[in-house]
N, C-alpha and C positions, 0 to 999 in steps of 0.2 A: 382365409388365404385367397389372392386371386390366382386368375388362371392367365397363365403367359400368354393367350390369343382370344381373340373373340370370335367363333368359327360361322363361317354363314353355309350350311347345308343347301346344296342344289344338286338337284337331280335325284331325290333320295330313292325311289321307288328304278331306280335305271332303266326309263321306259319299260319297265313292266317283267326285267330280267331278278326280280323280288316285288313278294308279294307284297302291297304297299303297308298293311299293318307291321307285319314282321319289319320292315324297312323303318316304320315310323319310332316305331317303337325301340330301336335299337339309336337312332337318332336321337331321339327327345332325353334317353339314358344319358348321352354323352355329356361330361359335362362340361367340355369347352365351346358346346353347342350354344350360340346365342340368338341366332336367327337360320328358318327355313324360309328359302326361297323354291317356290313350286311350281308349275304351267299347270292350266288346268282348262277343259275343252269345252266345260260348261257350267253351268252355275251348281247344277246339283253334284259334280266332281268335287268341286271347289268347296261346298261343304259337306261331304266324306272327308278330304283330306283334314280339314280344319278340326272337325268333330273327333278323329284320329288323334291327331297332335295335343287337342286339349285334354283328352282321355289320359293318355301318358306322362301329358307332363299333369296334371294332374295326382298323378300317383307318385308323381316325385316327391322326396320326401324336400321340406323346407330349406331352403341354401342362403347361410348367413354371408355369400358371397355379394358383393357389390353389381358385380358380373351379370349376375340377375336381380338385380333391385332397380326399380324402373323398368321394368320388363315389360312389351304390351302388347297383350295380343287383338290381332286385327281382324272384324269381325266380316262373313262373307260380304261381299259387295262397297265393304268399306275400304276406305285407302287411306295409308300410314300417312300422317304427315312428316312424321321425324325421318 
């Protein structure tokens, strides 16, 4: 089945008004979550957050959804092209 949107998460951790596991975590669950978009102050930030996200989703169990098929995650310092 799909899902009626394709959600791009920003802001998830609300500058810092949750704690950013508990926040990533509860994001990566979602499942109309397709993309997170994050700021991030410096490179070793930048992979905490990534190392977080892949944790989670990770533990997701397999989604015979299209929605996530082609799915790619972008690894620190590198830039999406799509």
């Amino acid at each position: 089945m799909q899902h009626p949107a394709r959600v791009i998460a920003m802001s998830v951790p609300g500058s810092g008004a949750i704690a950013p596991r508990e926040a990533f975590e509860w994001v990566v669950k979602g499942p109309y979550v397709r993309s997170i978009l994050f700021g991030a102050f410096s490179h070793a930030n930048v992979a905490i957050t990534v190392s977080l996200i892949r944790e989670f989703d990770a533990a997701r169990p397999p989604s015979p959804s299209p929605d996530r098929a082609g799915s790619r995650q972008v690894a620190p310092g590198e830039r999406d092209a799509g």
